[in-house]
Each structure stands twice: as C-alpha cells, then as structure tokens.
VOGU-3710 file (C-alpha; in Angstrom, 3 decimals, decimal comma):
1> xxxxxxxxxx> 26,058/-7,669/-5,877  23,673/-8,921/-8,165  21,175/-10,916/-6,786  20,327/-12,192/-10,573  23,222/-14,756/-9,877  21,503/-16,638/-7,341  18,450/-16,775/-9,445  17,913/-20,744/-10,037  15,216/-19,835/-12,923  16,920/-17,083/-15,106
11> xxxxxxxxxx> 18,464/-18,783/-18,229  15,673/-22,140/-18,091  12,530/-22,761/-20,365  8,978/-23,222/-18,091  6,745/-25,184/-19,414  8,972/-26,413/-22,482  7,323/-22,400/-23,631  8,592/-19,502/-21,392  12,681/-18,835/-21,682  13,458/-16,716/-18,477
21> xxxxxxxxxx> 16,076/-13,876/-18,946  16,036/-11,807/-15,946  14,939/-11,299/-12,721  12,343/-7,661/-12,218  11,002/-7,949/-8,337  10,776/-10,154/-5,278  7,606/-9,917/-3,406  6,363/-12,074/-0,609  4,207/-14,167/-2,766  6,105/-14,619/-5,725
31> xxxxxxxxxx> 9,217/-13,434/-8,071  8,683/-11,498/-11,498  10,747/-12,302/-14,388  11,058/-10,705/-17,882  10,089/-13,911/-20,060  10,360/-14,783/-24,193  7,206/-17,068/-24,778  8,988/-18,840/-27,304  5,895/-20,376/-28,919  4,329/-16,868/-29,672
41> xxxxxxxxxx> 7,942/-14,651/-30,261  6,799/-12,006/-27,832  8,268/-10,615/-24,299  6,230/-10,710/-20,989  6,464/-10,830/-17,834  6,199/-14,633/-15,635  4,798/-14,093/-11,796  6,355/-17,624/-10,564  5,351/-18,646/-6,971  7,661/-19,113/-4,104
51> xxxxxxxxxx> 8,744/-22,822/-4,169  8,306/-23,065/-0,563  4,323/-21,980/-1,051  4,059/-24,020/-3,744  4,033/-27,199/-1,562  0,552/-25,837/0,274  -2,455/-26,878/-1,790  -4,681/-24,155/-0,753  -2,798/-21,352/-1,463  -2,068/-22,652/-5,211
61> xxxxxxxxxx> -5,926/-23,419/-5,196  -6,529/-19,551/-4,027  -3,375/-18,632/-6,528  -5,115/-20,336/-9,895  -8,433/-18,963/-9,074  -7,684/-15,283/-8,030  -5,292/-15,451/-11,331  -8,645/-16,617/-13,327  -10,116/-13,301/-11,447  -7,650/-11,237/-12,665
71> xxxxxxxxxx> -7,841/-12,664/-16,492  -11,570/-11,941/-16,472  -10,232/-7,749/-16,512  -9,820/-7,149/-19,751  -9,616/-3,609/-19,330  -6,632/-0,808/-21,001  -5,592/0,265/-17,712  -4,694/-3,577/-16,087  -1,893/-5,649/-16,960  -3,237/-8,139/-19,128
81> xxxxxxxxxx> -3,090/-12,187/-17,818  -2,292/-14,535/-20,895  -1,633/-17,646/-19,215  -1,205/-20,219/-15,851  0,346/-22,887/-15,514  2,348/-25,211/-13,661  6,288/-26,777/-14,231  7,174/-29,279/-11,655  7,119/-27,072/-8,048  6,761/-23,930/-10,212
91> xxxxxxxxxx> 3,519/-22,175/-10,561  3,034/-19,603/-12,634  1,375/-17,019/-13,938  1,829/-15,625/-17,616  0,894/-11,525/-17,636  1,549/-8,788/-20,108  5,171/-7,120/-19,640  5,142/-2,909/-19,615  8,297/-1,112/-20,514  8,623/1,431/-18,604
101> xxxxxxxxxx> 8,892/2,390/-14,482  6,807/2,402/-11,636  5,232/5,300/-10,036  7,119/4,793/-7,376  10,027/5,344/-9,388  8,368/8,235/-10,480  8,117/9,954/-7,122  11,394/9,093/-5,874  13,462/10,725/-9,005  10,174/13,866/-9,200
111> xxxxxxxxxx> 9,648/14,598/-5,717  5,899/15,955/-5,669  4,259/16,277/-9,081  1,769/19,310/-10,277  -1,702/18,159/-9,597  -2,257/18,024/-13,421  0,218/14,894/-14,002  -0,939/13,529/-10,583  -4,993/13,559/-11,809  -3,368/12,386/-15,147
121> xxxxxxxxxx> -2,090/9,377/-13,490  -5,101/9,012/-10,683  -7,270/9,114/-13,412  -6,577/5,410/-15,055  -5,764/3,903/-11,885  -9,313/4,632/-10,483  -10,328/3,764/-13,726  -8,991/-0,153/-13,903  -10,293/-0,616/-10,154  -13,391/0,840/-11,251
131> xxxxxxxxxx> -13,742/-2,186/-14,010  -12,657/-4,440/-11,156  -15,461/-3,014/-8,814  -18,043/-3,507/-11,087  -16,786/-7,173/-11,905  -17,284/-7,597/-7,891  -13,469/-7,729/-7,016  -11,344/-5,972/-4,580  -7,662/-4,743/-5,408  -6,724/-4,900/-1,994
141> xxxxxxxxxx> -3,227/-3,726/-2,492  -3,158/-0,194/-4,231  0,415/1,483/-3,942  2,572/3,267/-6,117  4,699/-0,101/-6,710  1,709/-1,663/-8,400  0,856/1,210/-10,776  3,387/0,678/-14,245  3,751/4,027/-15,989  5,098/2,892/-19,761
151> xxxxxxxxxx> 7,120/4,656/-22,061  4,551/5,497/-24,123  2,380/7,079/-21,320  0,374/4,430/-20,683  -0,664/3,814/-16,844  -1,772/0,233/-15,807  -2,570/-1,349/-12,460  -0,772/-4,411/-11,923  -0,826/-7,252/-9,307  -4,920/-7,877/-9,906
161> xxxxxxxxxx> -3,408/-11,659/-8,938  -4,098/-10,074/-5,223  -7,367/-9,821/-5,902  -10,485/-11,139/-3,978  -14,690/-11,063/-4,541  -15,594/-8,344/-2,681  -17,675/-9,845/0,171  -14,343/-12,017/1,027  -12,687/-11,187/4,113  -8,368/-11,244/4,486
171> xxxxxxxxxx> -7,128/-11,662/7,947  -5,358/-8,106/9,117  -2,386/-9,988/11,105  0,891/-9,012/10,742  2,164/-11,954/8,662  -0,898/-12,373/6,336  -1,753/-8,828/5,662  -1,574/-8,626/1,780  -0,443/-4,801/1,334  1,830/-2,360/2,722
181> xxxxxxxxxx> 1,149/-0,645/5,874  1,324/2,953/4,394  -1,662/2,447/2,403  -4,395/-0,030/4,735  -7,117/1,387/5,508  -8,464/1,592/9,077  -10,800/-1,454/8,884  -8,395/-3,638/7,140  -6,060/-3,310/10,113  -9,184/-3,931/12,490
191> xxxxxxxxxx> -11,730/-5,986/10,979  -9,423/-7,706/8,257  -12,323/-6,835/5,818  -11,415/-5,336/2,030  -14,294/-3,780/0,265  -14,023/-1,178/-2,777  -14,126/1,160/-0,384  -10,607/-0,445/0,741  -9,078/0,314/-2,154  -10,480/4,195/-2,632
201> xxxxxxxxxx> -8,723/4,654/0,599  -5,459/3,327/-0,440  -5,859/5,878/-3,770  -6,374/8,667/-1,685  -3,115/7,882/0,062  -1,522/7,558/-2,930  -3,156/10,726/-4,673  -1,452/12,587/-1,248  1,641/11,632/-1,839  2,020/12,753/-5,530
211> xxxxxxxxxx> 0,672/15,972/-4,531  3,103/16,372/-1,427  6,368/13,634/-2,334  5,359/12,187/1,371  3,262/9,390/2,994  0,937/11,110/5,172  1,913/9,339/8,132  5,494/8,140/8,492  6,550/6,294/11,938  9,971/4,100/13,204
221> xxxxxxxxxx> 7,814/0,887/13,086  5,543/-0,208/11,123  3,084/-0,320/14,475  3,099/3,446/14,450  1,976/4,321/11,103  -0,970/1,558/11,736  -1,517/3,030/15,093  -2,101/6,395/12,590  -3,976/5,098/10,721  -6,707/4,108/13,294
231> xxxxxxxxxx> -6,667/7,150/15,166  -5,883/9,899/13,211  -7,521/11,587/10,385  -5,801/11,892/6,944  -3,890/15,413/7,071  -4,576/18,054/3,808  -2,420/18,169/1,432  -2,201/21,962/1,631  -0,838/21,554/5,269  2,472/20,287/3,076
241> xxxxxxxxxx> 2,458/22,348/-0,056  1,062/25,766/0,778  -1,423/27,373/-1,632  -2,959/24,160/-3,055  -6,313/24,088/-4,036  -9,181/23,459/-1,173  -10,928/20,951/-3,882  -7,881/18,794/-4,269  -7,803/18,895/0,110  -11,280/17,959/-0,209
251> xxxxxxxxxx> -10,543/15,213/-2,368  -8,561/13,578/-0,268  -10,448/14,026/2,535  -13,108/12,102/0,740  -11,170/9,108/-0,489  -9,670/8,807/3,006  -12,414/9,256/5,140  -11,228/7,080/8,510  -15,135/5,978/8,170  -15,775/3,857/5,158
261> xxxxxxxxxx> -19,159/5,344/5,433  -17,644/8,758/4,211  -16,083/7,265/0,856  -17,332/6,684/-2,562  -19,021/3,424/-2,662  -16,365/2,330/-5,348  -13,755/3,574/-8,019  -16,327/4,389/-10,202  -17,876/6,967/-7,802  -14,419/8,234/-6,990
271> xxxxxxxxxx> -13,382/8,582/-10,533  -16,165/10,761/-11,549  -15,893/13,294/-8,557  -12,347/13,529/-9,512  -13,191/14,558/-13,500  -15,599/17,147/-11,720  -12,786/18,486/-9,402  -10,575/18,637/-12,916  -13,108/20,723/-14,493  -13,618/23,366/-11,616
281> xxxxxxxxxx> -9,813/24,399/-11,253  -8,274/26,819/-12,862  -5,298/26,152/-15,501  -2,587/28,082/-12,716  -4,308/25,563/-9,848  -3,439/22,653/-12,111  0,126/23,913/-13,014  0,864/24,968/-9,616  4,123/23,739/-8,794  4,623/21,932/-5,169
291> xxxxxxxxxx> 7,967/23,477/-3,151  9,022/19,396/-2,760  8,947/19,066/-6,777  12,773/17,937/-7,529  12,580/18,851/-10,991  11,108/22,572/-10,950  7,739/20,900/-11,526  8,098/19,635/-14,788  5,777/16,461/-16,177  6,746/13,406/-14,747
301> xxxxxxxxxx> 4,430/11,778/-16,955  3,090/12,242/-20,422  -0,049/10,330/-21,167  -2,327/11,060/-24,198  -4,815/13,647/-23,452  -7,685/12,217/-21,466  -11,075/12,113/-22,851  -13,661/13,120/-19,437  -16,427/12,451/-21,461  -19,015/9,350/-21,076
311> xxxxxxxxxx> -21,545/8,533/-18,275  -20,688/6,898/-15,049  -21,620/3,511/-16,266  -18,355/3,867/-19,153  -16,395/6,098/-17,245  -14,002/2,858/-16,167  -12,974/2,827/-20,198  -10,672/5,409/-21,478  -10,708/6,613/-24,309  -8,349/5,245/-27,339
321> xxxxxxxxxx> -6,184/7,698/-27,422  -5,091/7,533/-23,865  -4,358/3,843/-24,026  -3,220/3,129/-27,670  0,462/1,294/-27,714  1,373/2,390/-31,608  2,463/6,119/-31,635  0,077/8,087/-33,990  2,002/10,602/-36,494  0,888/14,008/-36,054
331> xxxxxxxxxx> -2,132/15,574/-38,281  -0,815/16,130/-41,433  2,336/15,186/-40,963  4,725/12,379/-43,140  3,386/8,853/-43,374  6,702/6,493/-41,924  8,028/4,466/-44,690  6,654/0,599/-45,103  10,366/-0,840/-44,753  13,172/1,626/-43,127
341> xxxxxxxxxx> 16,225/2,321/-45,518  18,887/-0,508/-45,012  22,192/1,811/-44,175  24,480/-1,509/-44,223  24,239/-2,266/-47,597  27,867/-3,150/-49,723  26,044/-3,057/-53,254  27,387/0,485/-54,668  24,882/3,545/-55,218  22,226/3,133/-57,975
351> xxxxxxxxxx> 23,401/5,212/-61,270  21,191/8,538/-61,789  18,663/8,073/-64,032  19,514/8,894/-67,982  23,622/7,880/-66,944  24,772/5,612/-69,498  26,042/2,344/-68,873  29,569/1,174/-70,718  29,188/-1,756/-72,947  31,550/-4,256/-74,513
361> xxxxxxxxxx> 35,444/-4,264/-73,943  35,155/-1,021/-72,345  32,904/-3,250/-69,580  34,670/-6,519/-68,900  37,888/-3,816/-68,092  35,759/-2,232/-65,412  34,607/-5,871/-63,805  38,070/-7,203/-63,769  39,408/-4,921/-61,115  37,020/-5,104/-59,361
371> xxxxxxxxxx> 36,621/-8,871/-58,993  39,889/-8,569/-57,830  39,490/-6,322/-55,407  36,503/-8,493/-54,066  38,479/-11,771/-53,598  41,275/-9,702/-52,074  38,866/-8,170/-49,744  37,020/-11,464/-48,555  40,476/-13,354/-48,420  41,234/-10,537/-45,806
381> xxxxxxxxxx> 37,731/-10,399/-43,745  39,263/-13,932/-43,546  42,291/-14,332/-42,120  41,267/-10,732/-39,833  37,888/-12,846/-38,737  40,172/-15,877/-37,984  42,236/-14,019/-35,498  39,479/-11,705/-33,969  37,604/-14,939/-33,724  40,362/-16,966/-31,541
391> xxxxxxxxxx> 41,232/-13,849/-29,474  37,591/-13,198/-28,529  36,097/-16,542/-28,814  38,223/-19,683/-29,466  39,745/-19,565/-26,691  36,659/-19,329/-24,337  33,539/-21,676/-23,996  29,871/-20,941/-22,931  29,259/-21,326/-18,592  26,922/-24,744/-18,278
401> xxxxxxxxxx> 23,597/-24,264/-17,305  23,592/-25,924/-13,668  21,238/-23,650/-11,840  19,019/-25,758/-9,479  21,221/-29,268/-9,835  22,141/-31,014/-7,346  25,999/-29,915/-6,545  27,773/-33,379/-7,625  25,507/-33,203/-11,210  26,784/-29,251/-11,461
411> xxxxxxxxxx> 30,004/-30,548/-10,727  30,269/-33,278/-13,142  28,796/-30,745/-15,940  31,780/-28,129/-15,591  34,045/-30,844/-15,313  32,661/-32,558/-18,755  33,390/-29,005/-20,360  36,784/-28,769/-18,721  36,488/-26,251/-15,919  37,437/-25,902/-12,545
421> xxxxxxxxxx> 34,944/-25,823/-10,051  34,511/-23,493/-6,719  32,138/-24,024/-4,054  30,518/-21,765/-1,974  27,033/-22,131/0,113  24,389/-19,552/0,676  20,855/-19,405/2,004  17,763/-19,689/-0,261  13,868/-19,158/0,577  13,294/-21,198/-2,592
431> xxxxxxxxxx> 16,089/-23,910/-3,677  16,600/-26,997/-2,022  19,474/-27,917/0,473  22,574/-28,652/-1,750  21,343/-27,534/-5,084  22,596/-24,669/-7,284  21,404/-21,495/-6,566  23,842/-19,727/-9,079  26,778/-19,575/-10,686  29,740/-16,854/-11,395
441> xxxxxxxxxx> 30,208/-16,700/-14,599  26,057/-16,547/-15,643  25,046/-19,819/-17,389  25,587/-18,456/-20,648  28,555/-16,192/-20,071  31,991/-16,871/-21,482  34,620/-18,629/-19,233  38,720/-19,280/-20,406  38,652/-23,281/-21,390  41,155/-23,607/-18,273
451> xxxxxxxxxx> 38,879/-21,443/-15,753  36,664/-22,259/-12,833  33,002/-21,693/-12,046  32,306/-20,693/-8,534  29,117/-22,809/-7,722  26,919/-21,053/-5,034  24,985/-24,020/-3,459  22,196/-23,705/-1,022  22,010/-24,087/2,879  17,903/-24,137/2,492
461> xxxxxxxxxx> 15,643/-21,658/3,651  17,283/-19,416/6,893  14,061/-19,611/9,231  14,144/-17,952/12,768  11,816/-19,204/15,407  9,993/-17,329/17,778  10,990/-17,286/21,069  8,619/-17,491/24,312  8,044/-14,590/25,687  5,313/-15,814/28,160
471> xxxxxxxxxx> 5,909/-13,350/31,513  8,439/-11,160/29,812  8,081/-7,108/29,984  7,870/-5,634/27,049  10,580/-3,992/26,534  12,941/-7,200/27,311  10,529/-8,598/24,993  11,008/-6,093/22,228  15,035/-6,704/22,854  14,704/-10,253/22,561
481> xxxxxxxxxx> 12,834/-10,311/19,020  15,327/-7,958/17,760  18,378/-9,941/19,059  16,941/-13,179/17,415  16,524/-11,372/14,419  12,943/-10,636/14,161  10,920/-7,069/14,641  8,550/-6,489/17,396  4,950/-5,893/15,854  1,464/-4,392/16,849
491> xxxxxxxxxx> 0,868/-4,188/20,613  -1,865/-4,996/22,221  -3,235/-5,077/25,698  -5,363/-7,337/27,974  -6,712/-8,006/31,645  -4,839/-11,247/33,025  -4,889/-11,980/36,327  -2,305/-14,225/35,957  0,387/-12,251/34,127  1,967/-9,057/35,667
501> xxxxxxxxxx> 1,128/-5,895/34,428  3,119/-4,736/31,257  4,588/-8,314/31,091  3,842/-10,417/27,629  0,549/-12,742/27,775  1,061/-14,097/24,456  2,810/-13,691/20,720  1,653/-14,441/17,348  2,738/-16,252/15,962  2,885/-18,589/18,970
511> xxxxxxxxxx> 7,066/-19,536/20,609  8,162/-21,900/18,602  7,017/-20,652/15,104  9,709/-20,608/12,117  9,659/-17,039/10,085  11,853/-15,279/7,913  14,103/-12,796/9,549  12,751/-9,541/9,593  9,611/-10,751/10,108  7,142/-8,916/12,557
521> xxxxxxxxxx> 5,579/-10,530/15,852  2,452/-9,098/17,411  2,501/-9,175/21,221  -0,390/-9,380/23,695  0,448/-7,202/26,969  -1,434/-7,960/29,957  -2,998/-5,205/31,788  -3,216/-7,149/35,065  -6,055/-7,723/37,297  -8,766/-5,778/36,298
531> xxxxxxxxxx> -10,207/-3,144/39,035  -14,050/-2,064/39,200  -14,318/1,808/39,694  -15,883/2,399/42,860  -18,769/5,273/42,970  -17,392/8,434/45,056  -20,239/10,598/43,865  -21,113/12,331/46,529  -18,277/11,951/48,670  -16,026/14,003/50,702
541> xxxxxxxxxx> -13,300/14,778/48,386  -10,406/13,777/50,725  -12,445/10,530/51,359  -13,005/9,797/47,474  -9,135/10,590/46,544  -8,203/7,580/49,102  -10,747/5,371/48,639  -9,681/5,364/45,014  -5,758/5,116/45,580  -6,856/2,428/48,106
551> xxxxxxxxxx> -7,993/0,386/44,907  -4,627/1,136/43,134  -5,956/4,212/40,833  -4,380/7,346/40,438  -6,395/10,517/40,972  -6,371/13,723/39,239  -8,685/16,637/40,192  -10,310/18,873/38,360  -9,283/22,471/37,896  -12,859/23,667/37,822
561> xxxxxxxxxx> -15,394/23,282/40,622  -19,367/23,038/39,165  -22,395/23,593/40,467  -24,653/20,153/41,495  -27,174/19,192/43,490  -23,917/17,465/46,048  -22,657/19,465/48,788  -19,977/21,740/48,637  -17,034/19,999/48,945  -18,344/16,589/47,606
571> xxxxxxxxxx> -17,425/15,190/43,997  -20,386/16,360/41,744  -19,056/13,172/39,109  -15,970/11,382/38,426  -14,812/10,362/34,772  -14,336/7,094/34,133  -17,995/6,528/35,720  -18,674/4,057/38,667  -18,797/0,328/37,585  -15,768/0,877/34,948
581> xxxxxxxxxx> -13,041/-1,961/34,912  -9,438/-0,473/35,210  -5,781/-1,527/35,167  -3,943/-0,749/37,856  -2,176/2,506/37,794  -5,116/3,971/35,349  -6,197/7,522/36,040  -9,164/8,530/37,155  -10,741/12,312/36,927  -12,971/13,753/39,706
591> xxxxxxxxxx> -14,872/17,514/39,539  -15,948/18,920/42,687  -18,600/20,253/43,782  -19,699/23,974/44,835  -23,091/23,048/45,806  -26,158/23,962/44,630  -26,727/27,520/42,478  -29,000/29,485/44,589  -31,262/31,815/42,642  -33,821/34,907/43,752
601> xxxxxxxxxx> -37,354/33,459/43,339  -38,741/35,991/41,225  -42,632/37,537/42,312  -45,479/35,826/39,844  -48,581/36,596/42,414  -51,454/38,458/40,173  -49,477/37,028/37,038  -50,971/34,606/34,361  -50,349/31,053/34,385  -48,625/31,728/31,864
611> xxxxxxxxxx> -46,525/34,630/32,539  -45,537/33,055/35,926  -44,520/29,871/33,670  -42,469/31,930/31,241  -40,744/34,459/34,530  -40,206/31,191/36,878  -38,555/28,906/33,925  -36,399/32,186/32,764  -35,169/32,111/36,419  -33,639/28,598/35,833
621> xxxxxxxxxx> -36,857/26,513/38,103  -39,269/23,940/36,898  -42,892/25,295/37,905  -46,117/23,210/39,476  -49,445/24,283/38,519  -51,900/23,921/41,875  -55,925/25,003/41,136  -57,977/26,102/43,558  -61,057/27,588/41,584  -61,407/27,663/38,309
631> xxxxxxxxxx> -59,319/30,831/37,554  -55,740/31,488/36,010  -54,489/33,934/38,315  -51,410/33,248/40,540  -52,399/34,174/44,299  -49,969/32,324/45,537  -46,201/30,882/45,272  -43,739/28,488/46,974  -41,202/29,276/47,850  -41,838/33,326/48,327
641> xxxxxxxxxx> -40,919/35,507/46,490  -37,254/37,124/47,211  -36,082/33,848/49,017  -32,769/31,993/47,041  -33,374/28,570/45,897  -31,069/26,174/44,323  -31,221/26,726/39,917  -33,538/23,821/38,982  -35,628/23,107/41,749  -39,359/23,443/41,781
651> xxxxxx> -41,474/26,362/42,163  -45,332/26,169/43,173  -47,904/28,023/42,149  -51,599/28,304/43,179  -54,192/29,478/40,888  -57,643/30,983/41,747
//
C-alpha cells in the first residue's frame, strides 16, 4: 500500500511558501518530502520534524542550530540548506533536492562495484566531510543512505542536519544513537564520543562494502554486529573478492583501524592517501571486476573525470568539472539551439524561398476554402471536446483537502461537495487522536459526484511500554520484550549480590517507559556475588583444584607442566592471578609445576673474572664476585664444579 495516503502534509502549503507533493523517506528524526517553493518556482526537498519531537524545546533548539551548522557548508559535494523555519507544530528545514538515487540503491541493483567507480564515489564523499572537518563539525552518520548519487554524476553527502562541533559528545545508548549500527565505530558504541576520526571509520566501512557488495560484519541482532565491532578487527577486502589489490586492503585497514589512534586525523588526511593509492595501481587493478558484481562489472556510476590535483589544504574542493549541474557539449561539437523547434505548431510550412505568392482573385479563392474548413474544424474540436470533457471530467469533482482535520470538519467538507464518507482509524507517530491522517481518493484526485471518500482517522501514536524485568533470566527476559513487541538490545553484565546470577538487574529504558514497537532495550545481567581468587601458588595440586571449587570456580589444568622455583607437583601460577574478583561458575587456569631445572655447574677455577662470568651466565646462573687479594683469578667456586643446581640460582666465585 502506499504509505503516501496517510501522509497528513502531502498536498498543503508550509509556511504560506513550500507546496508539498510527495513523500521521499521516514527517518527517526524527521520525514523528507519533495517540495515546490512557490515563491522562488524551484523543486527541493523539506526535512519536516516529527510532530511528536516538535513539542520538546531542546531538541528544536539543537534542530535550528545544527541546521545553521549544516548551512555554513557551502561546499559541491553537500546538499545545500536554503532555509528553516517553523509552521504551527511543524519544523522544518528547507535543503537542496538531487535527482537521482542513493548509493545504497546503487549497491543493491550493482552488487560490488570495480574499485575505479568505488574511489570515484569515495572520493567526494571524503571530500564534503573533509570541508566539514575543517569547519570543526562531525558527520556522525556516514552510510550509503546519506550519500545522493544524481543523474548527472554528481555525488553529495546529505543529512549534515546530524551534525555536531567536534569536541561534542552523543550518548551511544540504544535509543539515542544517531547512526546505524553497521557503520559506528568502536568508541561511539563505548564512549558515545564522535570525532572526525568517527566518521573516517564509517567511510572505510562503506568503501568495504562497494568493493565486496557486503557489510563486513553482519549478525541476527543488532547486539552482534556492535559486539563486532568492539572486538574484532575490520576483515580485508581481498578475503571476499580474491585478487584485489593489497593497497586497497591497506586502505581499509587504515580508515578502520579499531584504534582511533591508527586513522587519519580527518577526511582531509584520508582523502589524500586515497588519491595516492589511485595513482599507484595499475589500470587492470582499477578495472578488476569483483565475482559479487551483478552487472558483469560495469560503471555503476559516471561522474566527470576527477581532477587529483591541488594541495591538502584545497583538496576538500573538486574540481568544476566533477561537480557542474549543466551538461557541457563535447569539444567541437554543435552549439544547442537558443529556443528548441516547436513540433505542435498548426500554422502550415513556410513557402521556399523565390516561390511566388498568388495575388488578386486567384487569392481570395484559395482563403475561402479554407476559412471554411477552419470553422468546420473548430465547430468539431467543439462538440468532440464537449463530450470527451463530460465523459472524463463533468461527471467527476476534485477529492477535498481534509488531511490533518479533525474527523467531523473532514466530514462536513465531503459532505459540502456531495460525497459519501467512510471511516476507518489507524495509528500515527505524528497526527493527533481523531484527525485525518489520509484519504482514498488523494486530496486532489478525481472522485464520481455520487462517490465516497474513505477517511483514515488516527488512533494517536501506538507506544509500547517496557515491562519490568527486575529478577528475570535472560532468556525469559529476551521472550518477554519480544512478546510485548519490542527487541532485546545490548547485554551487559554486573556483580549484584542481590540479584541471581544470569537474572536481569536492570533495563533501559527503565519498566514503565513508552517506545515505539520495534524499539531495542538494553539489559543489565547480574553476575552475582562477586568471588576473590584465592592464591594456590604453591600448593599441592589436588589441594588447589578443591580449594578453588570450594569457592564456586571451575578449574581447568594445564596441558603443559613448567619448570619453577615450586616443588614438583605444586602449581608454579594460576591465570586469573590471586586477588581477582570472579562470578561464580568462572574458570580458572592452573600450570603445574616440575620443579626446579637442575643444571651441571660448569668448572671456572684458573678462569678470568670474566670468562667465569660469561661460562656461569651461559649455563643459565647469576654469578657473585667474592675478593680475596687483589687478583682476577677464580680459585674458587660454589657450588663445585660438576654438582646440578637449579637454572637461575647463584653461583660464587672467589678471586685471588
């Protein structure tokens, strides 16, 4: 079905300025519409927030100033901001409208693309972000949705209304993370922070999955990709597509380094070791085509050609060519005429030049006819036009526009225009409880004079809220979100003395809170009483295993036995060390030990100091120097020489 119909705003004017004619995207934040700013005669696209945000003063606050951030970008590669402005409960935001796709559209009808087009499109992306960088703002969320590929080529980076000063921090929860999971990098999910270096690791996820037609880490919840992301590194392209080039793995590797530490410092950076990359492969490496490529590996897009040139400090402006909207004729080609030829034209075909015209008698008996034939011809378009006209449109009238009135005003307006009127109810996120959300036929649409309007009127926002989970294992807990209609989120684990081990300590949001189905609740496991790792260092192995299962541990012994200054038979050392804190049920690792490694004492009487130092220490002992006299000969050693003492021990020597 199309969801247009339940669109309050398509068909109404914001702002007495911006007609709305059709619905693009839905995002958490805010719909986008393709708009006609009526004042100016030109299309664009209108980024209206949610009606139920609308209401909270500091996020329209952070929403007008983080749209001011975004107009301050006027760069080739963003989408241009015009205008902001409020309409009643709608706020809105006035950008510049691209004709074209997505790159995500891109990837799902291509596949993987040929590393050139994929540089071709990284290119301008890391360009924009680098003019943001340098204007000391953060993207924040970088994804293949927010990168507009028009028909002319052209590659912009929209949604800068996202964006935040760079030493800002964003909270990484579940509900409030602004970004897709796919694409965070490992201290936004930790920390919460966003730097540049944020958004170089969301490129480099992006940059993989042009070169492969996969995210590098897929997962059944979003908990496992972030889990992923944390603890795993970024895997090569060339693991997917065979044969790729190393620099391409390596550039990756660099944008996605787990460490922010190991990234450019910002797009800027990134942008120029990618035009070095470019330059050092080879026109096949470029070409290459990847096995996941739908199409045979043909272009998926065609920008202008890209000019590399510049110095770091301009590399974040491309050249004209690649972002120039009016199509350039080729060199030496045909000029396109001032005004195109008008095909429609009744007036009948200029005579050739040097005809002759008739004069006189001879004329007026040409123009008689064919006045004639004229009047004959317009008293037909007539009576035709008449009939055409009542079959198609006389007996049909325009649907009201009632989007967004209250259902007795809608009511009363398709009554007042004679039609019959149908009622169903729906839920809505953003129209009030009993108004309009749509209506079937379109406002606008033709409807038969007798005919009814089916009125879809709204039940208000569908909220679910969370239940308490307090005490609750976690898998009943899972089950429970999932039967009330909401997902189970990140996991994570605590000492509680209080709570039972694997049993929920606490949610968030907290019981009680109203979300949106579908949405995601973390959940804080407890880990039980915590249990201090005794020290078994030393002893009996038999004694050390129940000791430790006494406190509730599990043991596991090492395959290996070492060498250690314990007894034979003893635990040399235990992993997790003495003094740890432990769940119940945890593991701990002990290696046991063969006892000391006995070596020959090797014979350094009549040697050198030195000698004896360099034959003793070769042995695997630590020597002590004793003088008698002043002399430097060894006349005598403890212990002797062919007796077995453990490796490391200490050897004397006397000197005379």
């Amino acid at each position: 079905m199309d969801t247009t119909l339940k669109d309050p705003l398509v068909g109404q004017v914001l702002d007495g300025r911006y007609r709305i004619d059709a619905r693009v995207a839905v995002g958490g934040m805010a719909t986008v519409y393709r708009a006609m700013d009526t004042r100016l005669d030109r299309v664009l696209a209108l980024k209206v927030m949610h009606t139920s945000l609308s209401s909270d003063e500091t996020f329209v606050t952070r929403f007008i100033r983080e749209a001011k951030s975004a107009a301050r970008l006027a760069h080739p590669n963003v989408v241009g901001v015009f205008d902001q402005g409020t309409d009643g409960t709608y706020v809105y935001l006035a950008m510049e409208y691209v004709e074209g796709c997505t790159l995500r559209d891109v990837l799902r009808d291509k596949g993987a693309l040929r590393p050139r087009p994929a540089l071709d499109v990284l290119e301008p992306v890391l360009a924009a972000l680098g003019a943001a960088h340098r204007a000391g703002l953060v993207h924040r969320d970088v994804k293949p949705e927010n990168v507009l590929i028009g028909d002319d080529g052209r590659v912009k980076v929209a949604d800068f209304g996202l964006v935040r000063a760079v030493d800002s921090q964003t909270s990484a929860t579940t509900d409030s993370i602004l970004g897709t999971v796919s694409y965070l990098a490992p201290e936004q999910i930790e920390e919460g922070t966003a730097t540049p270096r944020t958004d170089l690791y969301a490129c480099g996820v992006m940059f993989y999955e042009m070169l492969t037609g996969s995210k590098p880490h897929a997962g059944s919840s979003p908990a496992q990709v972030l889990y992923q992301h944390l603890n795993k590194d970024m895997p090569l392209p060339s693991a997917a597509v065979p044969g790729m080039a190393a620099a391409l793995d390596a550039l990756v590797a660099r944008a996605t380094a787990r460490n922010p530490e190991g990234r450019p410092e910002d797009a800027v950076a990134l942008l120029a070791e990618v035009r070095s990359t470019r330059a050092g492969l080879s026109e096949e490496e470029l070409d290459a085509v990847p096995p996941q490529a739908k199409d045979g590996g043909e272009q998926a897009v065609a920008p202008a050609e890209q000019d590399a040139t510049g110095t770091p400090g301009d590399a974040v402006v491309p050249s004209e060519a690649e972002t120039s909207v009016i199509p350039r004729p080729a060199a030496g080609g045909p000029v396109p005429d001032a005004e195109p030829m008008d095909r429609t034209a009744l007036l009948s075909a200029v005579p050739p030049a040097g005809a002759a015209e008739p004069a006189g008698p001879a004329r007026r008996r040409m123009l008689q006819p064919r006045w004639v034939l004229v009047g004959l011809g317009v008293l037909l378009v007539l009576l035709v036009g008449t009939g055409v006209w009542y079959i198609n449109s006389g007996q049909f009238t325009k649907t009201p526009a009632v989007l967004d009135q209250t259902q007795s005003e809608a009511a009363k307006a398709l009554a007042d225009a004679g039609l019959d009127v149908k009622v169903e109810r729906d839920y809505s996120q953003r129209v009030k409880r009993g108004h309009v959300i749509g209506t079937d036929p379109e406002p606008g649409e033709r409807v038969r004079k007798t005919g009814a309007v089916t009125l879809t009127v709204s039940r208000g926002p569908e909220v679910v809220k969370v239940p308490d989970l307090r005490d609750t294992p976690l898998g009943d807990a899972r089950r429970k979100l999932e039967d009330a209609g909401l997902e189970p989120g990140l996991v994570k684990r605590r000492f509680d003395e209080e709570t039972a081990q694997g049993s929920v300590v606490a949610t968030d949001p907290k019981p009680g809170s109203e979300r949106r189905p579908g949405a995601a609740v973390g959940l804080t496991v407890s880990k039980g009483a915590p249990v201090d790792v005794p020290d078994v260092v030393g002893d009996d192995e038999g004694d050390a295993v129940e000791e430790l299962k006494e406190e509730g541990l599990k043991v596991k012994i090492a395959k290996e036995r070492v060498h250690s200054e314990e007894d034979e038979g003893t635990i040399a050392r235990m992993s997790p060390t003495d003094g740890s804190r432990l769940a119940k049920g945890d593991t701990v690792t002990l290696t046991v030990s063969k006892g000391p490694d006995m070596v020959e004492v090797p014979d350094v009487e009549d040697s050198s100091e030195s000698e004896a130092k360099a034959k003793l220490e070769q042995a695997g002992f630590e020597v002590r120097v004793r003088r008698v006299f002043f002399g430097d000969t060894v006349f005598n050693q403890s212990p002797d020489a062919g007796e077995e003492a453990p490796r490391g021990s200490e050897v004397t020597v006397w000197l005379r």
